[in-house]
VOGU-3710 file (C-alpha; in Angstrom, 3 decimals, decimal comma):
1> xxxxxxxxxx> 8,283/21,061/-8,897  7,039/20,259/-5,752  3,938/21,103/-6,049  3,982/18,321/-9,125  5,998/15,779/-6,607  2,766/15,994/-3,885  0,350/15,225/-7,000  -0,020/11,810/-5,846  -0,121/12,404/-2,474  -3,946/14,776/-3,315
11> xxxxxxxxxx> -4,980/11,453/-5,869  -5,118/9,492/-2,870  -8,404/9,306/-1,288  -10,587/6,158/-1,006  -8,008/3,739/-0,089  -6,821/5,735/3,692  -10,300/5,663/3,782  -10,666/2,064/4,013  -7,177/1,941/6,070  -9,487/4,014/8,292
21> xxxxxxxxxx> -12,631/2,147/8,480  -10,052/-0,992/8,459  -7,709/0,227/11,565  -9,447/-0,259/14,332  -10,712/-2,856/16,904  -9,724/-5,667/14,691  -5,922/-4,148/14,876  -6,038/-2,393/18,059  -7,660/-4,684/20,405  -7,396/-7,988/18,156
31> xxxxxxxxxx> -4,087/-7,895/17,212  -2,771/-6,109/20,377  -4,568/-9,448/22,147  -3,019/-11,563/19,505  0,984/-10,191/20,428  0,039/-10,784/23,899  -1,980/-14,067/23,838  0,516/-16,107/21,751  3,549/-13,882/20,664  4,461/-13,372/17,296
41> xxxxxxxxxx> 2,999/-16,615/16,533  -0,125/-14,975/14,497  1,733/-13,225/12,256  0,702/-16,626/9,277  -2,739/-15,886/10,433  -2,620/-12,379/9,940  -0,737/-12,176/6,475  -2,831/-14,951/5,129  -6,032/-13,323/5,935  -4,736/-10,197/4,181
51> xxxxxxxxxx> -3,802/-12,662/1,169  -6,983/-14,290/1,164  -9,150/-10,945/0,922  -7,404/-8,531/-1,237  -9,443/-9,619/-4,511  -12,502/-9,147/-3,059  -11,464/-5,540/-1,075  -9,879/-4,449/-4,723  -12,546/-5,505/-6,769  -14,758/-2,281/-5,228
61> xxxxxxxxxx> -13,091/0,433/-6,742  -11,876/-1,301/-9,683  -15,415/-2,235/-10,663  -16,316/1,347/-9,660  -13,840/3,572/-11,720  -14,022/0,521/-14,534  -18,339/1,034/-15,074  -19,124/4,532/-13,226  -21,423/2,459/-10,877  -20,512/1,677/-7,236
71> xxxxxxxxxx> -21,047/-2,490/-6,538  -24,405/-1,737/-5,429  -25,645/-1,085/-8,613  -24,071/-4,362/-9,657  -26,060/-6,207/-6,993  -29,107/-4,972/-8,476  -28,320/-6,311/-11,670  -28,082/-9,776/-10,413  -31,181/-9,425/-9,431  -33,252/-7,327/-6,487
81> xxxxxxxxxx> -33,070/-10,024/-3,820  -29,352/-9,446/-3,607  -29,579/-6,072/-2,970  -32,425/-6,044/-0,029  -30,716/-8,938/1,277  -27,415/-6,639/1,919  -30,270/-4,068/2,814  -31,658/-6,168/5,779  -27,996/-7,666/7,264  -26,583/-4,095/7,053
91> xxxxxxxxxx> -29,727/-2,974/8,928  -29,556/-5,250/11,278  -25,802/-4,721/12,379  -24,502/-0,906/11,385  -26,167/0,071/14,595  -23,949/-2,168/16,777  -20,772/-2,039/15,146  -20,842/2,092/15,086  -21,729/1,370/18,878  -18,902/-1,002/19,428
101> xxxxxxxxxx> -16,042/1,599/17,830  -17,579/4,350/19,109  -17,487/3,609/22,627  -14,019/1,760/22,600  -13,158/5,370/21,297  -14,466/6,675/24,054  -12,895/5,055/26,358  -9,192/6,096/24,433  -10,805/9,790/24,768  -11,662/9,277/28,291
111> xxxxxxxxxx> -8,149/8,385/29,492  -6,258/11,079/26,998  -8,629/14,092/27,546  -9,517/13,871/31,274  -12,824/15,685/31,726  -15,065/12,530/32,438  -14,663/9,152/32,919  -18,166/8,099/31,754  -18,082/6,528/27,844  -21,356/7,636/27,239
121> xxxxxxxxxx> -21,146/10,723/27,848  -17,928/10,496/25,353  -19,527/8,838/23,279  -22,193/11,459/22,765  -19,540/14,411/22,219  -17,435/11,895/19,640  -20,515/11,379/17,744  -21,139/14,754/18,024  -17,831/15,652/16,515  -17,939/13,453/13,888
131> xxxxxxxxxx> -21,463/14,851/12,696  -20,418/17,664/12,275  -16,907/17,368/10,221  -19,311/15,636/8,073  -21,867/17,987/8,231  -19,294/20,622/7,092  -16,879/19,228/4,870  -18,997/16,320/3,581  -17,056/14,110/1,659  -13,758/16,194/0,738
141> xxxxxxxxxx> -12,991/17,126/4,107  -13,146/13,527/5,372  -10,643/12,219/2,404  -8,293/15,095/3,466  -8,556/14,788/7,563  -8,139/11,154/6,661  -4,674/11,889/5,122  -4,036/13,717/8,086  -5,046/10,931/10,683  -3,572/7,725/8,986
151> xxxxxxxxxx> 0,014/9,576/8,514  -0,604/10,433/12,597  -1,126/6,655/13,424  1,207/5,446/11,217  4,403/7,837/12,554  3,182/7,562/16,567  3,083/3,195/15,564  6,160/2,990/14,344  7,924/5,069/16,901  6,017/2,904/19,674
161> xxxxxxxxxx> 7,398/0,130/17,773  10,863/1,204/17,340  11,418/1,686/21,436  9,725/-1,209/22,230  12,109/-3,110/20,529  14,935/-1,607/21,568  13,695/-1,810/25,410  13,481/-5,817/25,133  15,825/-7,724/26,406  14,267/-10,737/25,959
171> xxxxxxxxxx> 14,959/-13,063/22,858  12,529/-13,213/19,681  10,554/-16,221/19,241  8,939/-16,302/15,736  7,882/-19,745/15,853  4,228/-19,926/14,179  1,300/-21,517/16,483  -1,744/-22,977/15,591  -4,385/-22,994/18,306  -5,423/-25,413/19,978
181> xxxxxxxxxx> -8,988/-26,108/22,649  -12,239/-24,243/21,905  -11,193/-20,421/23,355  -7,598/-20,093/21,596  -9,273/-21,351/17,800  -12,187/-19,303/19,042  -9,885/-16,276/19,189  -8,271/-17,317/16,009  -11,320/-17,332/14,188  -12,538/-13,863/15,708
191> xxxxxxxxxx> -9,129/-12,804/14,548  -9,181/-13,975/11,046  -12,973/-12,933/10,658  -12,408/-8,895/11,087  -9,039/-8,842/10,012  -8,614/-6,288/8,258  -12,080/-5,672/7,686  -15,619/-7,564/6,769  -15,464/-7,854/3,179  -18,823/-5,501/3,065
201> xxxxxxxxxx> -16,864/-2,549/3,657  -16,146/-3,218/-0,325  -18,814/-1,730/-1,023  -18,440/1,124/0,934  -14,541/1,482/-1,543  -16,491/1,288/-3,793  -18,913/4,893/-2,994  -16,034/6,246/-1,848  -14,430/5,711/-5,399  -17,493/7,137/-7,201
211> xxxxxxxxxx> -17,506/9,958/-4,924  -13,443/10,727/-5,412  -14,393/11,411/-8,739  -16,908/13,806/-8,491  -14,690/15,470/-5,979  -11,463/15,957/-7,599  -9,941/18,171/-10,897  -7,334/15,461/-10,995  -7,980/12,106/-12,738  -8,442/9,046/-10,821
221> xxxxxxxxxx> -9,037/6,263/-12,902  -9,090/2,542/-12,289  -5,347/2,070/-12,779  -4,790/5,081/-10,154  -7,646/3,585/-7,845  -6,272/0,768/-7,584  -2,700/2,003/-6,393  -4,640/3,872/-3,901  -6,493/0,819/-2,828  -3,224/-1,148/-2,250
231> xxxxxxxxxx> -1,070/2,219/-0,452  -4,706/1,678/1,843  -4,229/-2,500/1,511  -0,473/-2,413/2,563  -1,320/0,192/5,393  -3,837/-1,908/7,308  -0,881/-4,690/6,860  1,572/-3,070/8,258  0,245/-1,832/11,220  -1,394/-5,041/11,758
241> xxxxxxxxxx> 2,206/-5,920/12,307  2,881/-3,480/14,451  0,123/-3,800/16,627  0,672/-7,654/16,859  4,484/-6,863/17,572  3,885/-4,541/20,264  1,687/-6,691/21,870  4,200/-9,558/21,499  7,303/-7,375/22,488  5,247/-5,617/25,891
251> xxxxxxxxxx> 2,431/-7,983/27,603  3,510/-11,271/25,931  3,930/-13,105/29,399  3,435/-10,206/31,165  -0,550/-12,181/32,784  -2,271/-8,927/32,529  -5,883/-9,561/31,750  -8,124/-6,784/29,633  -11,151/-5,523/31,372  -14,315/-5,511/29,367
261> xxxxxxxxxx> -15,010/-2,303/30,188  -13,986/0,390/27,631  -12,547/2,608/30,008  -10,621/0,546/31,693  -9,270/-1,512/29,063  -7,859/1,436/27,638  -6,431/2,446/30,757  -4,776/-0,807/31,127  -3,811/-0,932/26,874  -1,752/2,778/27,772
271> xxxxxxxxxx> -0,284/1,834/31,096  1,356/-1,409/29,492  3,005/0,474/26,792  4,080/3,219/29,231  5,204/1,348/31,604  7,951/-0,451/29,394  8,274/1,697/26,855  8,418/4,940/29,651  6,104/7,896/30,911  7,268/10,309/28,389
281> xxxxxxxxxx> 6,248/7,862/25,275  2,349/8,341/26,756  1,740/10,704/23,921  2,805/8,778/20,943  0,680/5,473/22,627  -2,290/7,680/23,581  -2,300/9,626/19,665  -1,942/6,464/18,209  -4,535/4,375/19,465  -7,114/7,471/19,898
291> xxxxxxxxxx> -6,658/8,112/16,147  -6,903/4,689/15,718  -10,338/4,532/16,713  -11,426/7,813/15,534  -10,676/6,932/12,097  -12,450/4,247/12,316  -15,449/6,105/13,846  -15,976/9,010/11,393  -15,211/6,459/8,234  -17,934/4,225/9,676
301> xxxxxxxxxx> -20,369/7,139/10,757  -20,175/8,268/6,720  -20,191/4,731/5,063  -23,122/3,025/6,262  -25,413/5,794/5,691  -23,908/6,693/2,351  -24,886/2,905/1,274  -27,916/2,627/2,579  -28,908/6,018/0,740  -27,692/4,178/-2,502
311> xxxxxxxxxx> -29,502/1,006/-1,034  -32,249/2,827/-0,938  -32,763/4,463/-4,647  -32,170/1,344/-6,176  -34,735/-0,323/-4,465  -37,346/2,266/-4,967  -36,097/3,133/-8,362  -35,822/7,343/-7,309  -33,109/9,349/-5,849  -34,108/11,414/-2,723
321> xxxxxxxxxx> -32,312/14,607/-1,902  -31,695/14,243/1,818  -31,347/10,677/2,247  -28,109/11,016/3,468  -28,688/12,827/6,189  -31,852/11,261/7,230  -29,773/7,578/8,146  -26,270/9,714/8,984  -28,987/10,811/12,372  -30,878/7,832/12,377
331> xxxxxxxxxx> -27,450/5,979/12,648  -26,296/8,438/15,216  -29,515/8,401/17,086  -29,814/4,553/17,188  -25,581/4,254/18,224  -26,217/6,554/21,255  -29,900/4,684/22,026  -27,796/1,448/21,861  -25,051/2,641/24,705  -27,715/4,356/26,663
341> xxxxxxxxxx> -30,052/1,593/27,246  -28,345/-1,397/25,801  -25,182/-1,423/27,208  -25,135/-4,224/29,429  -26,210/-6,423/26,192  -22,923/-5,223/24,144  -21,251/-7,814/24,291  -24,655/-10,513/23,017  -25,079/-7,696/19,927  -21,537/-7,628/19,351
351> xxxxxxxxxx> -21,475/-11,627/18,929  -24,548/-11,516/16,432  -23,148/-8,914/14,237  -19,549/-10,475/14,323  -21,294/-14,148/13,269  -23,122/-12,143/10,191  -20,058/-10,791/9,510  -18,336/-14,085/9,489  -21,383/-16,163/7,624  -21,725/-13,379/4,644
361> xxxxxxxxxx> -17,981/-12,914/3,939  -18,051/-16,186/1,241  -21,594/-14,536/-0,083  -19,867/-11,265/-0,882  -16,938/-12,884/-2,362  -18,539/-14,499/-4,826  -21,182/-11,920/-5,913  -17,368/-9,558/-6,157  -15,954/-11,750/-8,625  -18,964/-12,256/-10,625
371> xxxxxxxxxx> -19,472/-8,653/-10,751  -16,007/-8,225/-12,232  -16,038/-11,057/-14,371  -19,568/-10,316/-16,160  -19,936/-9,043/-19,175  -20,980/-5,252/-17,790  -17,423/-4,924/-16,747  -14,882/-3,803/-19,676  -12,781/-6,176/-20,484  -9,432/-4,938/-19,991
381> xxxxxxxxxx> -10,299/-4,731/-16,310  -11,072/-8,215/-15,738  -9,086/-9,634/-14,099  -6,087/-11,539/-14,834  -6,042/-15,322/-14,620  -3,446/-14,913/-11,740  -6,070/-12,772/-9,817  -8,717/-15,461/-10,738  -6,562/-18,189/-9,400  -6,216/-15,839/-6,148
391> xxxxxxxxxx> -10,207/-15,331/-5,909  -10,820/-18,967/-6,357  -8,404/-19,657/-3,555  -10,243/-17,410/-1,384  -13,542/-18,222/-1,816  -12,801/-21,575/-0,811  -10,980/-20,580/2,199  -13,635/-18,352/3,367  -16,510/-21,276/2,588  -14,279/-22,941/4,589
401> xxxxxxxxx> -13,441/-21,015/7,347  -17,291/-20,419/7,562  -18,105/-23,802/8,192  -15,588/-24,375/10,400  -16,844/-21,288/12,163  -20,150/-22,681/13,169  -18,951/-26,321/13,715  -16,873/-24,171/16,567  -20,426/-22,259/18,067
//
């Protein structure tokens, strides 16, 4: 019996992996900086982004469990330009955003472990780590460990969250903002842009999908993909919530300014929970935001090499055995090259990726939909017309909030 009860808990797989990949800087940093910049005053921002989205996030594993064919092979059937132009951005930016998580975990590392203060250095034995948990357990030990992590970060959140709240004794302000002048929109827009995740990491749901099947006795379907998808979906919600609240409930007010040095932003991040929330809630704050960023590390170390291996034998029309592991190093390599020699330029590489990330979200929108609204998708897993309504809505709002992003540059 409860064996049977814990059934669903083992189907569940690809979507903590995007709550992984999803739960990281954007809710960490972003929404910890949204709570303290304006309050609880993002919380539209946030819930509409998550709104706004979901189609597109959902339509990767319900296109893959629906056809047998992760979204990549879609792309190639609208034709091969699609498919090297996600070949070239994804080239062009994997290296800096593993960079970017990797060293803000680092810097959590750094501050929980002792041992040295230097984020390369952590950064090389993270890496490291992550390598080989991969190297070992390949794909089913990474669904399990990320049971394992996202319960972790969700339990320490909530408890941060919970104490925090009953340590104010200051009043609740919910009133909604809209920003105003050129570095408060520019936030919002940073916000809104990697909240909860750029819409290429559908793709990656959508190998991860593919893969849960060859990895599991039990069924997973498209009807039980998609309930993992939104258990995943609702995570990244919810502790974007959190994270926004405990930013709004700690340093709202409170004129502390983050350093933009890894180290010592996560230094100051822990010593403003501790210090109101008290010395002995250190663990809880330091598990959950080192987790935090760990997921997000080892989910991103896997995905962009597992696409760009599929990338790969579509565009050269043969499968190679160790593809995998030839861009899981050269990945690896280039992240560590990148913090070694590169790190004073961070923050310029940072901007580029983030404004690719912005400018492609509307392009992978659309090619989404049409994907699951072509004829090489069965059609009882179309979707609905109220889903259709929903991806219409977004599409303009990201075309939208695209243009608006580079009237803002």
């Amino acid at each position: 019996m409860i064996v049977k009860r814990f059934i669903w808990l083992k189907k569940l797989g690809p979507g903590l992996l995007f709550a992984g990949a999803a739960i990281g800087v954007s809710h960490l940093v972003q929404s910890t900086r949204a709570g303290a910049d304006f309050g609880f005053g993002l919380i539209w921002a946030l819930v509409l982004i998550h709104i706004v989205k979901y189609p597109f996030f959902q339509f990767g594993p319900r296109y893959a469990t629906a056809t047998g064919e992760s979204l990549l092979d879609g792309y190639k059937k609208l034709g091969k330009g699609v498919l090297i132009a996600y070949f070239i951005l994804n080239l062009a930016t994997m290296f800096t955003i593993q960079a970017a998580v990797t060293i803000v975990t680092a810097g959590l590392a750094a501050n929980l472990f002792g041992i040295t203060t230097n984020p390369v250095i952590w950064s090389i034995i993270i890496t490291v780590i992550c390598l080989i948990l991969l190297i070992i357990g390949k794909y089913k030990l990474l669904d399990n460990l990320m049971k394992f992590i996202v319960l972790t970060l969700t339990i320490s959140t909530i408890i941060a969250l919970a104490i925090a709240y009953l340590n104010t004794d200051t009043s609740l302000n919910f009133v909604q903002i809209l920003p105003k002048g050129s570095i408060e929109v520019g936030f919002l827009i940073a916000f809104l842009g990697w909240m909860p995740a750029p819409l290429d990491v559908s793709i990656w749901q959508s190998l991860w999908a593919i893969e849960k099947q060859k990895n599991t006795t039990l069924e997973f379907n498209t009807k039980q993909s998609i309930f993992d998808f939104n258990i995943g979906f609702a995570g990244t919600l919810i502790l974007g919530i959190c994270f926004v609240s405990l930013g709004a409930l700690i340093m709202f007010n409170s004129g502390e300014t983050f350093s933009g040095s890894a180290v010592q932003f996560s230094q100051q991040l822990i010593n403003l929970y501790t210090e109101n929330l008290g010395k002995e809630m250190y663990i809880f704050i330091a598990a959950a935001a080192f987790t935090t960023m760990f997921s997000t590390t080892i989910t991103t170390l896997d995905a962009s090499p597992r696409a760009m291996t599929k990338t790969f034998d579509l565009l050269t029309n043969k499968s190679y055995k160790n593809m995998y592991w030839f861009w899981i190093g050269f990945l690896a390599i280039g992240t560590i090259s990148i913090l070694l020699f590169f790190m004073s330029e961070m923050g310029i590489l940072i901007k580029i990726a983030t404004i690719l990330s912005f400018l492609t979200a509307p392009f992978f929108a659309i090619i989404n939909y049409i994907l699951v609204s072509g004829k090489n998708m069965p059609e009882e897993w179309r979707p609905s017309l109220q889903m259709k309504i929903l991806s219409w809505f977004g599409m303009l709002f990201l075309i939208g909030f695209s243009i608006w992003y580079l009237f803002s540059l």
